[in-house]
C-alpha positions in Angstrom: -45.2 -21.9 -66.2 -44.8 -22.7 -62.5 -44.5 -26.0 -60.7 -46.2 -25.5 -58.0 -48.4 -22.9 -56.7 -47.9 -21.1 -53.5 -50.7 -21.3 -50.7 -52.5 -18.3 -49.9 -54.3 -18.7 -46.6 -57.3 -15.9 -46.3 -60.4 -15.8 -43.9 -62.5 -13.7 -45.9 -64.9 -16.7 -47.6 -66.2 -14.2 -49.6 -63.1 -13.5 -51.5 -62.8 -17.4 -51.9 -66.5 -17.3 -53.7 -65.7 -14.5 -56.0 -61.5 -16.8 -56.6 -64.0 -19.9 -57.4 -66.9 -18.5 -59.6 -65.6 -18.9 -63.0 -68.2 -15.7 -64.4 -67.2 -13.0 -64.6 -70.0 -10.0 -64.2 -70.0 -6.7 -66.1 -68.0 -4.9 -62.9 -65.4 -7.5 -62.7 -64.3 -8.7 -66.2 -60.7 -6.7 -65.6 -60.4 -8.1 -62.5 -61.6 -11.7 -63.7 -58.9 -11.7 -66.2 -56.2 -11.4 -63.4 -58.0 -13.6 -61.1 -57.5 -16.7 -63.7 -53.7 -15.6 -63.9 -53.1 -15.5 -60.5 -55.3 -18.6 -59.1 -52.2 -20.3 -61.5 -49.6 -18.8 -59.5 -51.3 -19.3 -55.6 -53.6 -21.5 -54.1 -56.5 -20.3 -51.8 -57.6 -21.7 -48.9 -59.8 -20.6 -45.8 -58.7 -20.5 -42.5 -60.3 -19.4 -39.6 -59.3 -15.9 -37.8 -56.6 -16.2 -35.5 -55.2 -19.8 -37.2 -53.4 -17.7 -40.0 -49.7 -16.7 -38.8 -50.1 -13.1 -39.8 -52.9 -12.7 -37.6 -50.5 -12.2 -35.0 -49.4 -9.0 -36.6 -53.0 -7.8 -37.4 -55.2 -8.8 -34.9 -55.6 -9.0 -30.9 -54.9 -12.5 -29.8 -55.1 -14.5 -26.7 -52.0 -15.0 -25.0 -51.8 -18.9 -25.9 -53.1 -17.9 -29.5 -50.0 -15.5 -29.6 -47.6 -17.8 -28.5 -48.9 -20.3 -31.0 -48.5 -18.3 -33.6 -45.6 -16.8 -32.2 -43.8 -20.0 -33.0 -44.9 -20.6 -35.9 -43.5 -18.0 -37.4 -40.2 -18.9 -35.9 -40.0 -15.6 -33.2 -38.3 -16.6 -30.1 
């Protein structure tokens, strides 16, 4: 169906668990259904808090964190 999947870059390692576990419990079997469709369409991986380029939008920052990020998503 797709080539390639996409990278999703999270910091929550908890949501990362629940991505990997391959049960499903009695709360989540909707959700685990999705889960196995999208873990075909992205690819999770952790990164730490302030290292993800959105962080820059979400989070206070450091002024050399900020510019780093800053460039990295390309705003001059």
């Amino acid at each position: 169906m797709f080539e390639e999947s996409m990278p999703l870059r999270v910091n929550y390692q908890a949501a990362l668990k629940q991505l990997d576990d391959e049960r499903a419990s009695a709360k989540a079997k909707q959700i685990d259904v999705r889960i196995k469709f999208v873990t075909k369409i992205i690819r999770p991986e952790y990164r730490e808090t302030g290292s993800i380029p959105a962080d820059i939008l979400t989070k206070p920052l450091a002024v050399p964190k900020w510019d780093t990020l800053r460039q990295v998503i390309r705003v001059n």
